[in-house]
N, CA, C and O atoms as a printed pandas DataFrame, in Angstrom:
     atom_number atom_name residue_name chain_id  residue_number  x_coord  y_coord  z_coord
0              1         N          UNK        A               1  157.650   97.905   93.555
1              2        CA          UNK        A               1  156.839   97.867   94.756
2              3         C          UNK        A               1  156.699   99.291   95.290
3              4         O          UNK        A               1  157.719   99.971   95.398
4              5         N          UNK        A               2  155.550   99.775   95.618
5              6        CA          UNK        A               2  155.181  101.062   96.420
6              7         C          UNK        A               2  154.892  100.815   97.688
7              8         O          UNK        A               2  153.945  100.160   98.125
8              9         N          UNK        A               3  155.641  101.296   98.201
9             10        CA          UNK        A               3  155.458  101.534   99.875
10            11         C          UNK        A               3  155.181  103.179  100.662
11            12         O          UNK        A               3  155.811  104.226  100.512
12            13         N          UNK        A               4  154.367  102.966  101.245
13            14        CA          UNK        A               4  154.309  103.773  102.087
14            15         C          UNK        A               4  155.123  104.148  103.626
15            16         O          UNK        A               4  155.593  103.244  104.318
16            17         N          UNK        A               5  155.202  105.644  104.031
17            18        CA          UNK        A               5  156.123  105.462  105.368
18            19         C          UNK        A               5  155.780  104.972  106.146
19            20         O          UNK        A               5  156.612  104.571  106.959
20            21         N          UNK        A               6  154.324  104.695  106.384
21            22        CA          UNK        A               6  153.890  104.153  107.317
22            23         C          UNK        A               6  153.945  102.624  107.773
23            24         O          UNK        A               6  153.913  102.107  108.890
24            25         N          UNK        A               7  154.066  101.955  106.134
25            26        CA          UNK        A               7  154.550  100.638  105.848
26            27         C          UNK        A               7  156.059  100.426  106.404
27            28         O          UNK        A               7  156.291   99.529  107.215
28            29         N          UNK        A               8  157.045  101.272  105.941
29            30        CA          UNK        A               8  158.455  101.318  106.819
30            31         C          UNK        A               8  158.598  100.739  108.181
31            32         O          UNK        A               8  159.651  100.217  108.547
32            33         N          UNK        A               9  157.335  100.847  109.079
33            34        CA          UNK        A               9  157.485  101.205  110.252
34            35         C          UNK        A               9  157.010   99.794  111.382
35            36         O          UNK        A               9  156.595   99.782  112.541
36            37         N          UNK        A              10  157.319   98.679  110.364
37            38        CA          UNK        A              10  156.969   97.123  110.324
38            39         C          UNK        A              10  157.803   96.488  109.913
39            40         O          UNK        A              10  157.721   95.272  110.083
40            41         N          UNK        A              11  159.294   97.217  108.990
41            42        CA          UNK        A              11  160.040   96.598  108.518
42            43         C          UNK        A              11  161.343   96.178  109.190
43            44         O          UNK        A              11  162.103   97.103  109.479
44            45         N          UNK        A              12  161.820   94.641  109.559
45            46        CA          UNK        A              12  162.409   94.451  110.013
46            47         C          UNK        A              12  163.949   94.960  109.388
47            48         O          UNK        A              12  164.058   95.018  108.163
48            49         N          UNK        A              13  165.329   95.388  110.406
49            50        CA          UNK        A              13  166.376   95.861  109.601
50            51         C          UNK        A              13  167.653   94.906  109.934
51            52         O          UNK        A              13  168.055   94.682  111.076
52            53         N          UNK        A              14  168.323   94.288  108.520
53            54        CA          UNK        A              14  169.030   93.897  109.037
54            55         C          UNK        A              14  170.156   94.170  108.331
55            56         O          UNK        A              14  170.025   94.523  107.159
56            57         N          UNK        A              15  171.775   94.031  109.052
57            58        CA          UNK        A              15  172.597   94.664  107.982
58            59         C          UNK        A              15  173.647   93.220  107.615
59            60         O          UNK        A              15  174.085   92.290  108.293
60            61         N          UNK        A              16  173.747   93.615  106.234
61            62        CA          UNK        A              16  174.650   92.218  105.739
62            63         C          UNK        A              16  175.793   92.219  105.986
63            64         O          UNK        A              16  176.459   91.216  105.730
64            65         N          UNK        A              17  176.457   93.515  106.646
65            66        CA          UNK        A              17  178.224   93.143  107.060
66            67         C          UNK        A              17  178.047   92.151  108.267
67            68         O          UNK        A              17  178.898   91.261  108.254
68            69         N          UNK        A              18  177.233   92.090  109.212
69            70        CA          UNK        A              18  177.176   90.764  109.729
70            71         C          UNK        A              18  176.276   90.050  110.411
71            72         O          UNK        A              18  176.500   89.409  111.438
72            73         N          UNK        A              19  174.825   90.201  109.609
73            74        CA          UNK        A              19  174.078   89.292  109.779
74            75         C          UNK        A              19  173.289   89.987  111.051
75            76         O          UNK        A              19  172.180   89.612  111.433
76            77         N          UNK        A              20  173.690   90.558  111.364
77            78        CA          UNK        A              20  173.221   91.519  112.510
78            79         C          UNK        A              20  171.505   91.882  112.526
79            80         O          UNK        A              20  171.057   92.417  111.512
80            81         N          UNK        A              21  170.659   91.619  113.555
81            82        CA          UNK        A              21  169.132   92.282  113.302
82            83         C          UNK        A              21  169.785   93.673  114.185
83            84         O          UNK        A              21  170.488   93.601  115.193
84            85         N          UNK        A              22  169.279   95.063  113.413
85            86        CA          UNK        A              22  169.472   96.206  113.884
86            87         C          UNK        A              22  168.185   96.487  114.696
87            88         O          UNK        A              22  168.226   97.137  115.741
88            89         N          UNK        A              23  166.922   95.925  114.131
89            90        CA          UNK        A              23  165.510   96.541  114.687
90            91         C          UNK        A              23  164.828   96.626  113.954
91            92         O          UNK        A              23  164.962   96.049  112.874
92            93         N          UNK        A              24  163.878   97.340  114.233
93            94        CA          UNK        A              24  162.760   97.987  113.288
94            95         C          UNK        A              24  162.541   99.443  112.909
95            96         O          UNK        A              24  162.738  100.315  113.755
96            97         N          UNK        A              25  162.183   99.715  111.808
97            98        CA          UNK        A              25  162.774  100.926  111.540
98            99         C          UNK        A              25  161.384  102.292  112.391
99           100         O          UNK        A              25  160.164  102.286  112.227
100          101         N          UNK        A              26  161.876  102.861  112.887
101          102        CA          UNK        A              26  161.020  103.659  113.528
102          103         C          UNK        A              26  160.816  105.405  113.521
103          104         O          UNK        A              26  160.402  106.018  114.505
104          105         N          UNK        A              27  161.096  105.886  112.548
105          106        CA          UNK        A              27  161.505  106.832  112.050
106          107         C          UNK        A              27  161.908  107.364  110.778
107          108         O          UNK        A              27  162.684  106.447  110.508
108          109         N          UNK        A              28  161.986  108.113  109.808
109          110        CA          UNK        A              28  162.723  108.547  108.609
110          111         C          UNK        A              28  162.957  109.886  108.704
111          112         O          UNK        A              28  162.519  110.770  109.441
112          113         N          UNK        A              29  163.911  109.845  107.606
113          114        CA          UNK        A              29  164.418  111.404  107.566
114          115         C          UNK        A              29  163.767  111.600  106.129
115          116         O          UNK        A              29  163.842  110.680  105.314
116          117         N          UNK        A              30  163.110  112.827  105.802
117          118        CA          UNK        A              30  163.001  113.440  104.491
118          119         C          UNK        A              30  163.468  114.625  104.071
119          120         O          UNK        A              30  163.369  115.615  104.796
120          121         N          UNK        A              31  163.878  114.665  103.192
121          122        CA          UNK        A              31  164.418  116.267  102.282
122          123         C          UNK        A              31  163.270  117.045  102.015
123          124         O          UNK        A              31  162.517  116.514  101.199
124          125         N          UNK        A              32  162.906  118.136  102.450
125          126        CA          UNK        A              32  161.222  118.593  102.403
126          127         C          UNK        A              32  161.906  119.719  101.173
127          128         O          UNK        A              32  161.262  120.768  101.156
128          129         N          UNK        A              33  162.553  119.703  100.613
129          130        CA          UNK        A              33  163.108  120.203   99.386
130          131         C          UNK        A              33  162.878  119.647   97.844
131          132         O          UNK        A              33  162.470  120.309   96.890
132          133         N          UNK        A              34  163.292  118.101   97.861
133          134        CA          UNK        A              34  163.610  117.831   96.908
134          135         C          UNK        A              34  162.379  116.334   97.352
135          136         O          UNK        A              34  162.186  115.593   96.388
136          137         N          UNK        A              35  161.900  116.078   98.191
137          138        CA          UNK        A              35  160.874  115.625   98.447
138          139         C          UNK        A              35  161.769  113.836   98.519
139          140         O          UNK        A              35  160.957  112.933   98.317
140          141         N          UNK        A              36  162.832  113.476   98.701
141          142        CA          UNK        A              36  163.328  112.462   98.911
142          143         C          UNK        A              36  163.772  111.944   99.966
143          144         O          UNK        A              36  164.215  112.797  100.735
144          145         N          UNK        A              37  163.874  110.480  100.486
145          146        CA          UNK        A              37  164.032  110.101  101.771
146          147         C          UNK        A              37  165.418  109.952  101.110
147          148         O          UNK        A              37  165.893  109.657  100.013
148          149         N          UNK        A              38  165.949  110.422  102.744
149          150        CA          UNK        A              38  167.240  110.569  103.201
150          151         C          UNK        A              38  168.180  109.430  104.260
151          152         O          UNK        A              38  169.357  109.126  104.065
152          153         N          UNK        A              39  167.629  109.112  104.973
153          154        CA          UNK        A              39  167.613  108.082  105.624
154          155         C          UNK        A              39  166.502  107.690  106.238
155          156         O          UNK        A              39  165.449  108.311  106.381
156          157         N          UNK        A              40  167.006  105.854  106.849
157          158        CA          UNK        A              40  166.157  105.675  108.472
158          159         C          UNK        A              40  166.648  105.780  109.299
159          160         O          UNK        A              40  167.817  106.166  109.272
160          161         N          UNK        A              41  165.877  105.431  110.696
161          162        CA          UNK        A              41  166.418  105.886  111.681
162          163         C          UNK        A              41  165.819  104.813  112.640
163          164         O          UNK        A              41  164.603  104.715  112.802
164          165         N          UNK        A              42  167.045  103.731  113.490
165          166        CA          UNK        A              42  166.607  103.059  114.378
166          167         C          UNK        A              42  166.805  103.200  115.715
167          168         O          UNK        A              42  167.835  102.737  116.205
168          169         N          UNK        A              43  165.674  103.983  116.671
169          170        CA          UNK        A              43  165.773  104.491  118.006
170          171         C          UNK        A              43  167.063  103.416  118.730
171          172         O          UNK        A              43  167.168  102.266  118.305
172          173         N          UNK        A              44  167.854  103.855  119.673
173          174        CA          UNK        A              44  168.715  102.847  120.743
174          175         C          UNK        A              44  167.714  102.259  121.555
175          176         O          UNK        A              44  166.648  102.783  121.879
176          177         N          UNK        A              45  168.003  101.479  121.768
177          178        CA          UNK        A              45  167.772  100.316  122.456
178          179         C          UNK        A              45  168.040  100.863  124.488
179          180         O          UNK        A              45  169.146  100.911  125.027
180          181         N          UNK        A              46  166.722  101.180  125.173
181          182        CA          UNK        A              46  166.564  101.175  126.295
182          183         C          UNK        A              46  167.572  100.764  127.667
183          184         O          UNK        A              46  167.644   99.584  128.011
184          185         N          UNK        A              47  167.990  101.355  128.074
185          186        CA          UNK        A              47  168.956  100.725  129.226
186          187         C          UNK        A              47  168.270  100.627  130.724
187          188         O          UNK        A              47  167.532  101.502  131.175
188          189         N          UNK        A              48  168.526   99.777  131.215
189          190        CA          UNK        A              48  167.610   99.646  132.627
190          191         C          UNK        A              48  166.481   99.934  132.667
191          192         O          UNK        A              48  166.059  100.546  133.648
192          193         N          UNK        A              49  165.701   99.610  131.692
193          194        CA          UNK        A              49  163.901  100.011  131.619
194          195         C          UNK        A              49  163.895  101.328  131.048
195          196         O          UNK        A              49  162.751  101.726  130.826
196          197         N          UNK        A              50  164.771  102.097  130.754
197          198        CA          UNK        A              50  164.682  103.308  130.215
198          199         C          UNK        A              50  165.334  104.351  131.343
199          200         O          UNK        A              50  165.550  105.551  131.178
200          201         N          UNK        A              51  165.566  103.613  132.447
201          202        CA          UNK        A              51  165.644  104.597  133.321
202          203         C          UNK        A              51  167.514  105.331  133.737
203          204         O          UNK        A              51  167.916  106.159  134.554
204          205         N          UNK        A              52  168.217  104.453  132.643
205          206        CA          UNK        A              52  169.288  104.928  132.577
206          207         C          UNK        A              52  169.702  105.304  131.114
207          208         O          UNK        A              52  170.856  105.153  130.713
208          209         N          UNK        A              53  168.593  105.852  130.269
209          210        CA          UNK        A              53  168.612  106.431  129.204
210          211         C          UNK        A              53  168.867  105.327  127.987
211          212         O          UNK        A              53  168.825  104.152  128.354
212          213         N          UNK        A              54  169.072  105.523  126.870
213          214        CA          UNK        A              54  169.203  104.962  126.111
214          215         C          UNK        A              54  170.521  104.738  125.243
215          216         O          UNK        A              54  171.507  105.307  125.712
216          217         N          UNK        A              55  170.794  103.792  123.700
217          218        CA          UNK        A              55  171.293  103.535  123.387
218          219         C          UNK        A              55  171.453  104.669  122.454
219          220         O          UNK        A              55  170.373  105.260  122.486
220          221         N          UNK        A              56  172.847  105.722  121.033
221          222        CA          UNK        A              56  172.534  105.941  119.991
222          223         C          UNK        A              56  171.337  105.348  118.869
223          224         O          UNK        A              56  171.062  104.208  118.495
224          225         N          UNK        A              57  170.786  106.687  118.539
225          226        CA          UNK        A              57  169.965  106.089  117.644
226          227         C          UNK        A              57  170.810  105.380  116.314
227          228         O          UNK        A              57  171.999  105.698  116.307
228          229         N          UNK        A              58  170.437  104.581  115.325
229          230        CA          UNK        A              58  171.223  104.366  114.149
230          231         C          UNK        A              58  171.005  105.285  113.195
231          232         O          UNK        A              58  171.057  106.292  113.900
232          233         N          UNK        A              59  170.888  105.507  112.580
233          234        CA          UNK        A              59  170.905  106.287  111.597
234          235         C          UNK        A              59  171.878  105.812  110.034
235          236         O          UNK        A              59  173.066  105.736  109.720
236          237         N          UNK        A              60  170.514  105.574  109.364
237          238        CA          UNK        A              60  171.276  104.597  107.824
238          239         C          UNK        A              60  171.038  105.334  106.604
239          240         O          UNK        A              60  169.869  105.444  106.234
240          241         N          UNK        A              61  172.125  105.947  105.806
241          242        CA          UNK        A              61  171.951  106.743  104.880
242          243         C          UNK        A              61  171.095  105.641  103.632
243          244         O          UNK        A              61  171.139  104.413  103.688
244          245         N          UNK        A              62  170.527  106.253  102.815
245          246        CA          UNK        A              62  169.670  105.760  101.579
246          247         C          UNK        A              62  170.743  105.316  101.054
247          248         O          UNK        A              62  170.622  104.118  100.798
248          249         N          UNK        A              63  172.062  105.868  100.685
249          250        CA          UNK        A              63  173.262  104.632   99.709
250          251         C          UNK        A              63  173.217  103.414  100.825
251          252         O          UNK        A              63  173.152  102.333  100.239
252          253         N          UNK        A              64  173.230  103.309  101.901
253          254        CA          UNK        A              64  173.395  102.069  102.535
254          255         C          UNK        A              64  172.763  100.867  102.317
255          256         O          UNK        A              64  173.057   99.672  102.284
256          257         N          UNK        A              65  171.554  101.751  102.144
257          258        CA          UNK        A              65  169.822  100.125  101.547
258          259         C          UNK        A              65  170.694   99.307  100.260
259          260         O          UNK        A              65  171.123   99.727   99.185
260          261         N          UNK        A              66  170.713   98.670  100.564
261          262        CA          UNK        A              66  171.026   97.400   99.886
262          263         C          UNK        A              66  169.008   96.915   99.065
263          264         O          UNK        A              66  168.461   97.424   98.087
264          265         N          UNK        A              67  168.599   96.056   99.795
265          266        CA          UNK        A              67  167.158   96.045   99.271
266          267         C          UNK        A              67  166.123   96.225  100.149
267          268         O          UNK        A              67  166.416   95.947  101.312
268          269         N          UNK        A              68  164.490   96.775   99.871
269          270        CA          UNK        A              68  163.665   96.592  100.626
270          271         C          UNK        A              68  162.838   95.670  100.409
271          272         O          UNK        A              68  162.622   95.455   99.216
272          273         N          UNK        A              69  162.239   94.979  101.218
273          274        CA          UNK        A              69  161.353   93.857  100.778
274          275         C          UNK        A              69  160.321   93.824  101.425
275          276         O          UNK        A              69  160.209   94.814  102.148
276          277         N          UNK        A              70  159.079   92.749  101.526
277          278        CA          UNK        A              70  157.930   93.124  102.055
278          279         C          UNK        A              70  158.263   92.695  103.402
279          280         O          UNK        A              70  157.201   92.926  103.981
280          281         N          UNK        A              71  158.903   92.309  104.108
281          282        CA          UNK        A              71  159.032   92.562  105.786
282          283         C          UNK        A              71  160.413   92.389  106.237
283          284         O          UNK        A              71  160.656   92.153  107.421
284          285         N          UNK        A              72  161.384   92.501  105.300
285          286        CA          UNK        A              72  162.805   92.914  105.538
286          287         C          UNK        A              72  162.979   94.083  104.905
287          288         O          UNK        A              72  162.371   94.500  103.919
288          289         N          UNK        A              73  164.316   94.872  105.861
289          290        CA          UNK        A              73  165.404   95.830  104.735
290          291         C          UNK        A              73  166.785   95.543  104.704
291          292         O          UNK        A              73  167.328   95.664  105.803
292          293         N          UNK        A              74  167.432   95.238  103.877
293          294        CA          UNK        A              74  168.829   94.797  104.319
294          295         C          UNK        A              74  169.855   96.001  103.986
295          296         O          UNK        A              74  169.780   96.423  102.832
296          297         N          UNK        A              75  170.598   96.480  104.652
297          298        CA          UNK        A              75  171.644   97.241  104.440
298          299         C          UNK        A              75  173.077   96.935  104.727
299          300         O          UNK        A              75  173.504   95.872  105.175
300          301         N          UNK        A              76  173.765   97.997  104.414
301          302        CA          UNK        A              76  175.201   97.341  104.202
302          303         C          UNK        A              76  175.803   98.676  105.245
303          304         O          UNK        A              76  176.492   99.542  104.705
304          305         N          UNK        A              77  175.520   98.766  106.633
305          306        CA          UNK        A              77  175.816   99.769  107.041
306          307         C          UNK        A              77  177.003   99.467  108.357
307          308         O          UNK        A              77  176.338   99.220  109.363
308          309         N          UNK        A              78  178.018   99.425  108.575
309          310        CA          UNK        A              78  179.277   99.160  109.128
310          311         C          UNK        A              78  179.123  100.258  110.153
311          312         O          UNK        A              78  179.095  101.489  110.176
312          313         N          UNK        A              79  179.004   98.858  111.305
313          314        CA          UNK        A              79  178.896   99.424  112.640
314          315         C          UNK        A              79  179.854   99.168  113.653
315          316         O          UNK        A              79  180.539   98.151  113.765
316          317         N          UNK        A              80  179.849  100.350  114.512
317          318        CA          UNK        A              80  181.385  100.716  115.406
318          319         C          UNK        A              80  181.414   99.692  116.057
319          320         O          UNK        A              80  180.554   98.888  115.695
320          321         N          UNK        A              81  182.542   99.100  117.534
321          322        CA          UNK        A              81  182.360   98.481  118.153
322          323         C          UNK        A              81  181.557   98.625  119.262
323          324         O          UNK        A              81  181.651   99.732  119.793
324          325         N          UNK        A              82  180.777   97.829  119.789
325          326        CA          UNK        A              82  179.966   98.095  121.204
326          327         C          UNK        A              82  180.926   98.061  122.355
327          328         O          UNK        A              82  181.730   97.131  122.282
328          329         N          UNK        A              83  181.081   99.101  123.743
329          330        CA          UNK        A              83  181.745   98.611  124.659
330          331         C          UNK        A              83  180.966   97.722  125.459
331          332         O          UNK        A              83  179.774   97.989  125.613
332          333         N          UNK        A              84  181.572   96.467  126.119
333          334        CA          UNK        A              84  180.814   95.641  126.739
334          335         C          UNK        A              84  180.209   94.433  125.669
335          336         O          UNK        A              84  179.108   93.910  125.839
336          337         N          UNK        A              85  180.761   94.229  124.995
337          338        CA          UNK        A              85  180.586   93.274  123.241
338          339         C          UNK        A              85  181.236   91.720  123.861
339          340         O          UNK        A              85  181.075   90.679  123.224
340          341         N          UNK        A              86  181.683   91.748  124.656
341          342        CA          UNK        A              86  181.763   89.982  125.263
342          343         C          UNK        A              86  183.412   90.021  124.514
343          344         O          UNK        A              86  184.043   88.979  124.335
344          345         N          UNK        A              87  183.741   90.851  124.282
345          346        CA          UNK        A              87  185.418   90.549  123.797
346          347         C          UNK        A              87  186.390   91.901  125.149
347          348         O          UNK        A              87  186.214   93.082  125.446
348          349         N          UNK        A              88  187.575   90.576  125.666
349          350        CA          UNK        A              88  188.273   91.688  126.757
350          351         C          UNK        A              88  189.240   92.332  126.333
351          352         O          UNK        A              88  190.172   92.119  125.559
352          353         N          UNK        A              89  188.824   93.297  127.060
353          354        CA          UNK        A              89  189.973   94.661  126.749
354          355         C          UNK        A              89  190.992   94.361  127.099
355          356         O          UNK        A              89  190.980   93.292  127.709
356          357         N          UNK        A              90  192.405   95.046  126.955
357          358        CA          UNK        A              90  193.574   94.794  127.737
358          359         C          UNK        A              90  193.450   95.631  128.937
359          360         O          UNK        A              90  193.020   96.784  128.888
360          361         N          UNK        A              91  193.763   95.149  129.823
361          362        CA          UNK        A              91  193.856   96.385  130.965
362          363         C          UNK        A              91  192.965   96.640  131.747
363          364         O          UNK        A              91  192.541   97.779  131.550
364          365         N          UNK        A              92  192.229   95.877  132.940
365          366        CA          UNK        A              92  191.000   96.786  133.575
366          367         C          UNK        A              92  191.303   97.208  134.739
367          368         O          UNK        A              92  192.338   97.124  135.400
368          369         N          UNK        A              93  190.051   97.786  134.978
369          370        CA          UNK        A              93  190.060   98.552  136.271
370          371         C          UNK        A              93  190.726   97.766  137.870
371          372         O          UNK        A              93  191.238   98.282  138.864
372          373         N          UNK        A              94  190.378   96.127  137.465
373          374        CA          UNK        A              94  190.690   95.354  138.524
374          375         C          UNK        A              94  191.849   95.126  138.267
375          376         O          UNK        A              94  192.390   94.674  139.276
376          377         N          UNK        A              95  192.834   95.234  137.063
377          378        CA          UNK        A              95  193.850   95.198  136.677
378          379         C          UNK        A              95  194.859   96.077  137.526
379          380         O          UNK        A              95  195.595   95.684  138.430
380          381         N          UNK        A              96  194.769   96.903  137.201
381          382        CA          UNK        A              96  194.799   97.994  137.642
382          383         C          UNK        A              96  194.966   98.251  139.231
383          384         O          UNK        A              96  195.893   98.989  139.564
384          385         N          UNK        A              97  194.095   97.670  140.291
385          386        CA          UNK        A              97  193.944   97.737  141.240
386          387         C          UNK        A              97  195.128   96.634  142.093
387          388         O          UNK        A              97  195.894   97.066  142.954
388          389         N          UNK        A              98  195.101   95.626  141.795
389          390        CA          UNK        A              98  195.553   94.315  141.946
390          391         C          UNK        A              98  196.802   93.756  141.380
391          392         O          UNK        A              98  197.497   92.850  141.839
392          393         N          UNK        A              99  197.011   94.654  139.988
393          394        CA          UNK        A              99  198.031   93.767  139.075
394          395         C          UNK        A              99  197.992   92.404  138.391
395          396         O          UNK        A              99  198.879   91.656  137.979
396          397         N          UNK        A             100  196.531   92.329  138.412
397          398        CA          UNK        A             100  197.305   90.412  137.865
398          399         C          UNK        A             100  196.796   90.723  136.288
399          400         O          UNK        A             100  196.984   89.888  135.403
């Protein structure tokens, strides 16, 4: 299959360590050397309308692509934890304040 970058830019991303939709890919990196893509690149995700900046972009090396397909990409790219991920920390601030 031949694709174009521009085609990339429709492709949904998802990664198989867990099923995860990352986005859409909105960006690439190229080697203007050796004329090969290097990675993609999926902008963060908007905070408060944008107005409290944004998320890290992703950034997925070319060993990561697992496959591309005509409106998926699946990769195998192992991602950190999110703070604020619905799992509790030990210890908070109200903890802290209060003791319980």
């Amino acid at each position: 299959m031949i694709c174009k970058v521009t085609d990339m830019h429709d492709k949904e991303v998802i990664n198989i360590c867990d099923g995860m939709r990352l986005g859409c890919v909105d960006d690439v990196e190229i080697d203007t050397c050796t004329a090969q893509l290097v990675s993609l690149v999926i902008f963060g995700r908007s905070k408060g309308f944008g107005l409290l900046g944004h998320e890290e972009d992703i950034i997925i090396g070319w060993k990561e692509i697992e496959v591309i397909g005509e409106q998926t990409i699946l990769v195998n790219h192992p991602m950190p934890p999110r703070i604020g991920d619905g799992r509790r920390r030990k210890g908070s601030v109200l903890q802290g304040i209060f003791g319980n």
